[in-house]
N, C-alpha and C positions, 0 to 999 in steps of 0.2 A: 447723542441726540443730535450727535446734536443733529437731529432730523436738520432738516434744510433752514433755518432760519432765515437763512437770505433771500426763500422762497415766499416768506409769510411777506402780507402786508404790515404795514404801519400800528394800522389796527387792532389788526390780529395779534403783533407782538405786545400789544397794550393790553388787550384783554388776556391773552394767555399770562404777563405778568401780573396782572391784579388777581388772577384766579391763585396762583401760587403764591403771592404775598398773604393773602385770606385763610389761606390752606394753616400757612407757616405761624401767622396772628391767632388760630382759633387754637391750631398745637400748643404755644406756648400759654396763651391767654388763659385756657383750663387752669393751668399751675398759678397763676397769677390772682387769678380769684379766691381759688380753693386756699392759695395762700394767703390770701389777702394783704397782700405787696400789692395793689393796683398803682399807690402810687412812683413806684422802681421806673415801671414804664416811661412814665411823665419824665421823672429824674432822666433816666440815661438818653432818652431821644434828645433832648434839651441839651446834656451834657457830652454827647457826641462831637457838639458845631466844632471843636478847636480840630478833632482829628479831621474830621471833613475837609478844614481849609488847607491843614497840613498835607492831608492826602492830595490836594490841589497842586501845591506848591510843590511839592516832592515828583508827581506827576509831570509836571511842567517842567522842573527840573534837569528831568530824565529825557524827556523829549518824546515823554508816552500821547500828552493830549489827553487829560482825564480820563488814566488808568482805570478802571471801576473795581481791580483788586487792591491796588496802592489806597486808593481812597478808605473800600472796605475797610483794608488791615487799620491803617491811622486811628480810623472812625473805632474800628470795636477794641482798640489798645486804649484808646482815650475811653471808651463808656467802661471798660472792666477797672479803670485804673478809678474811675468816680466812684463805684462801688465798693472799691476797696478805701475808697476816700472815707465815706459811708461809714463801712464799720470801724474804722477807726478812730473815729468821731465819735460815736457810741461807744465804743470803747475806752475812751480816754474824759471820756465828761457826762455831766450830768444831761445831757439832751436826749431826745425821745427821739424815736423813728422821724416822724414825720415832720423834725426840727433840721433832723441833719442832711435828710434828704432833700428839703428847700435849700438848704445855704449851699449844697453840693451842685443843684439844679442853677440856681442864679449864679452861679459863680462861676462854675465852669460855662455856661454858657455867657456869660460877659468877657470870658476869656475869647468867643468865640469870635462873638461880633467885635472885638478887638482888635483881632489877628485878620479876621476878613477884611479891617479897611486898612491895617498898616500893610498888609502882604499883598494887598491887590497886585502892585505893577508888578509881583513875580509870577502870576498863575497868569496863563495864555487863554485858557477859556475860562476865565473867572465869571461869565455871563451863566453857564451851567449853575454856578454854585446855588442861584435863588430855585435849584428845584429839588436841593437839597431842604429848603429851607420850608418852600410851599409846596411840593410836589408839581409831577408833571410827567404823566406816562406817555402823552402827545407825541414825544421826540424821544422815546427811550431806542440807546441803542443795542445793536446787536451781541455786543459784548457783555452789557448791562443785564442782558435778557440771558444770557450764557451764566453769568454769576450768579442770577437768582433763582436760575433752575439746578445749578448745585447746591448753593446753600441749601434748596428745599430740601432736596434730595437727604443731602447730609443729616437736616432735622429730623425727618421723620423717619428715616431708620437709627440717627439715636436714640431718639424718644421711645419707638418701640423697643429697643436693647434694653433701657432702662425702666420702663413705665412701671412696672412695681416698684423699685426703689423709692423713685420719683415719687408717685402716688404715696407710699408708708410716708416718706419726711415731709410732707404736705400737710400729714395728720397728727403724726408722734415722731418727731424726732429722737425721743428716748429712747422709744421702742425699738426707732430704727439701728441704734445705736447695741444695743443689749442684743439684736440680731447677729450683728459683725458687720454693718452696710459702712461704707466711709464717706460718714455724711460730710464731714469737711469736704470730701473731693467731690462728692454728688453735686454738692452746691457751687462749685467751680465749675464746675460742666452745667446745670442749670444755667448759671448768670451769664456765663457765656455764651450758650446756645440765644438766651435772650435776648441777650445786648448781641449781635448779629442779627438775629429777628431785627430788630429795631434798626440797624445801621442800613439792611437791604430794603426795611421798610421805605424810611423815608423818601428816597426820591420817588416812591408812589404818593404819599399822601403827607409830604412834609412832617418838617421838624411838631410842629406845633398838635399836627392830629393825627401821630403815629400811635402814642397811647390808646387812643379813641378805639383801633382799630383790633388792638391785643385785648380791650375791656368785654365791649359791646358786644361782643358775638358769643364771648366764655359766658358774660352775666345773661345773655341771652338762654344759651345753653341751660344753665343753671338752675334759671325758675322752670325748665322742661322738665328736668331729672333726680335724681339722688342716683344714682350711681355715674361714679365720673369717671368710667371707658365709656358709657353710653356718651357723657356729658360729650368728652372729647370728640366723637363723632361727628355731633352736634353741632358744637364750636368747629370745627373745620366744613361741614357743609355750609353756616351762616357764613363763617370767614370767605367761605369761597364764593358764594350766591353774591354777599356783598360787594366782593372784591369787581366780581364779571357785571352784575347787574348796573351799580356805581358806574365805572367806566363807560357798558352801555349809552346808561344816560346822559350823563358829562358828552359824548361821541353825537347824542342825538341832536343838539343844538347847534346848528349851523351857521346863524349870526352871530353866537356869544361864546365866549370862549370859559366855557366853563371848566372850574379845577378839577381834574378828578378827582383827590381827597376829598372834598368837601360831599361831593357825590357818594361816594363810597361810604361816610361815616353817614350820611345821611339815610342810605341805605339799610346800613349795621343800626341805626337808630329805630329806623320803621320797621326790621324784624324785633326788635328787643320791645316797639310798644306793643305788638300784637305781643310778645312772649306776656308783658307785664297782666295786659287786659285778658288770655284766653290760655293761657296753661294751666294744666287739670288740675293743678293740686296745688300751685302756688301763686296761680295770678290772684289778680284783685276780684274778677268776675264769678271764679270757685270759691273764694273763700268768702266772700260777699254771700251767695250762695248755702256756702254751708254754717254762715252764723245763721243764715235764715231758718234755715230748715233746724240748725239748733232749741233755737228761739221759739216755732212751734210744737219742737220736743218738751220743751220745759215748760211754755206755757200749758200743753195738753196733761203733762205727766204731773202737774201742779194742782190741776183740776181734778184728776185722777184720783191723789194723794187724799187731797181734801173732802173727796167724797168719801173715799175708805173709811176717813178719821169721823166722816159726820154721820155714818151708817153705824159708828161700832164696832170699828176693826174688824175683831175675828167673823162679827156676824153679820160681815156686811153681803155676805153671800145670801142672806134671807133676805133680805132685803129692797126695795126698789124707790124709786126718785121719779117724778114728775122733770119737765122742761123746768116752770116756773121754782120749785123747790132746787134744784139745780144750780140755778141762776142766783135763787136767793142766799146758798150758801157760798158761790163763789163770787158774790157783786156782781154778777157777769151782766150785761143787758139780755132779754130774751134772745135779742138774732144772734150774739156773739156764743150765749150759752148753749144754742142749738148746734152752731160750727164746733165746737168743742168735743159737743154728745156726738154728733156723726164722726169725726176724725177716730174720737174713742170706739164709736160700733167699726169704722172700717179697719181699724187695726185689734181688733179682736179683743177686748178689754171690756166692753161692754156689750149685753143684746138688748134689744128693745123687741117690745111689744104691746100696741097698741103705742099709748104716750107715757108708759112705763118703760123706765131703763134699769136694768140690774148688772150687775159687774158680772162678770165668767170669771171662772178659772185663775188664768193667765192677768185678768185682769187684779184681781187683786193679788195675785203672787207679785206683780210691777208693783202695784199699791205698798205691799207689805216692803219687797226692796226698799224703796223710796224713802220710806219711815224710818227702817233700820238703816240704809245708807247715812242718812241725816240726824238720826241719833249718836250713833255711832262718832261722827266724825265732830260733833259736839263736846262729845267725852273727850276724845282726842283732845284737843286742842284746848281743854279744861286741866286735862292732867299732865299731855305731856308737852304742852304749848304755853302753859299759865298764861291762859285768858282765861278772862272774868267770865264765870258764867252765864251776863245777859249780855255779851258782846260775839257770842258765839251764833248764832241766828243765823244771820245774815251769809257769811260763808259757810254756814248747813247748805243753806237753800241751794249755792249754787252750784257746789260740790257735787250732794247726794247724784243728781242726775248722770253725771260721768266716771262715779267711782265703778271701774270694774269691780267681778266676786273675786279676784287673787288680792286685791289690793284689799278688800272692806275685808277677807277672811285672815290678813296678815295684821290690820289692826286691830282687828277682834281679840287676836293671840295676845297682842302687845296689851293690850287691856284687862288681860287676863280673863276673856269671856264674860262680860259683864253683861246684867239682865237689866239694867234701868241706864238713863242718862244724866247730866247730871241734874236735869228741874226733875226729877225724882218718875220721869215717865218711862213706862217699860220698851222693851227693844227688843221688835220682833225677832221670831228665829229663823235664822236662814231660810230661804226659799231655791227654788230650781230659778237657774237663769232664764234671762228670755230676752230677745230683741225690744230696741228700745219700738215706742212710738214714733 
């Protein structure tokens, strides 16, 4: 590569390392969510600072001038050894993830800031060290920008080498395990590719909001998709959007010297609230959305129900119903009773004619579902739930509307095909399926 670097501007070299920090964050971040380890990240960024300073001091030492591979190596020997802190702390006591992970996170990083002000007179550019700390792509150098285009490199053709494994031990480690996959080593090579993610991260976006940047973009992903190659995709185009855009910004202000971290997560923050408010299937605005349109399934299919049971079930097909009679059997007010009847004629369950309404077909086949849905799952939970039989009502009501026919025909079985329920009323027979209202 090393195309010309020495050709790029300042700039360029900034945003070309934020694009491939974002890239490398959204890679691993996937694994990080799906495994729900998000807080590891927090841990190891935090618990890095001793190698960082040692990497300083070592560097200095040598007569390198803040190595950026001496530093790496320290930095990811120190975050694999916290991890291994990790499980042996869980291993050896009664403490829970997220117990041994703080005292591992605080402690080794008090180790840090320790070593940073006893070792200061031995490190030559000890000034560098706070962009390890806050970030600072401003003055990234050449070398800098050298190590972080092979770490990339490195990750994401392991990840591809591995991404099935990876992906199975994310879900079932047993499974992975009863396949031949050697999940011990899998997870060696995970935590390590991660804790390097992290170690190249920071001097973009510091110690403190390195996590931010592994999180944001995977949980982003996340609410987009259920399949997670797709996810991953995802997560590295947000990683990268953020990483470039971020920097952008931070670069646009001319008087202030703004961090690039803070930019970039703030970035990764404004794609993840559009993800929260406007993804199809699991933001807040779809689901929002689909309780509503719930809500007028049950209220319509309620009214539906109730007219079947106040016409005379089987003979509600002879039958017909004014507005006001309508109204009067479901409390409805007149204007709410008439929104009801038209929802009902536009989805084919009832016809009208004149200011006579009579069910079709389809419509009392929904009707009869409805009744036997609700029967049915009354019985259930009478006999094979032991509830009281006037406690069961309630979760009829809310059930019957979303019991698919595989599911109401497997409890029928279980029931042994029963013709009543249990207040002694009978349960319609089967019908053809039909879309709801």
């Amino acid at each position: 590569m090393m195309f010309d670097l020495i050709a790029l501007t300042l700039i360029q070299k900034a945003l070309l390392a934020a694009t491939l920090l974002g890239v490398m964050c959204g890679v691993l971040g996937t694994f990080v969510v799906v495994r729900r380890i998000s807080l590891v990240g927090d841990a190891v960024s935090h618990s890095i600072l001793p190698g960082i300073v040692l990497g300083f001091v070592v560097s200095s030492a040598l007569g390198m001038n803040r190595n950026p591979w001496v530093i790496f190596t320290f930095a990811t020997l120190v975050g694999l050894l916290s991890m291994l802190t990790v499980r042996q702390i869980l291993a050896t006591t009664r403490l829970k993830n997220d117990a041994a992970l703080g005292i591992v996170l605080s402690g080794f990083f008090g180790i840090g800031l320790f070593l940073k002000r006893s070792l200061r007179p031995y490190m030559e550019s000890a000034g560098g060290l706070n962009d390890f700390l806050f970030g600072n792509l401003a003055t990234i150098a050449e070398a800098d920008l050298k190590a972080i285009f092979i770490v990339a490199i490195l990750i994401v053709i392991t990840v591809s080498l591995l991404l099935r494994p990876f992906i199975l031990i994310s879900f079932d480690v047993l499974f992975a395990k009863t396949l031949g996959y050697p999940v011990k080593l899998l997870n060696l090579v995970f935590y390590s590719l991660l804790t390097v993610t992290i170690v190249v991260s920071v001097q973009a976006v510091g110690v403190v909001l390195v996590s931010a940047m592994l999180i944001i973009p995977a949980s982003s992903a996340f609410l987009l998709t259920d399949r997670k190659y797709h996810m991953m995709w995802i997560a590295m185009g947000f990683g990268a959007f953020s990483g470039l855009g971020g920097c952008l910004i931070a670069n646009s202000f001319d008087d202030v010297n703004v961090p690039n971290g803070a930019t970039m997560t703030l970035t990764a923050a404004g794609i993840f609230l559009i993800s929260y408010f406007y993804a199809p299937n699991h933001g807040i605005l779809a689901k929002w959305s689909k309780q509503r349109k719930l809500e007028r399934v049950v209220r319509n299919e309620n009214a539906l129900k109730q007219l079947y049971k106040s016409l005379g079930d089987d003979a509600a097909l002879e039958k017909s119903v004014t507005l006001s009679e309508f109204a009067s059997m479901n409390r409805f007010s007149e204007k709410e009773a008439l929104s009801r009847l038209q929802s009902l004629v536009k989805h084919e369950y009832l016809t009208v004619s004149g200011k006579l309404y009579k069910l079709t077909s389809s419509g009392l086949t929904r009707a009869m579902q409805l009744v036997r849905n609700h029967r049915l799952w009354e019985l259930y939970l009478t006999n094979q739930a032991d509830y009281p039989s006037d406690h069961v009502h309630d979760d009829a009501e809310l059930i019957e509307h979303v019991l698919d026919e595989a599911t109401v025909k497997q409890i029928e079985a279980e029931l042994g095909f029963p013709s009543e329920d249990p207040h002694g009323q009978p349960i319609p027979k089967p019908q053809p399926s039909r879309e709801h209202a």
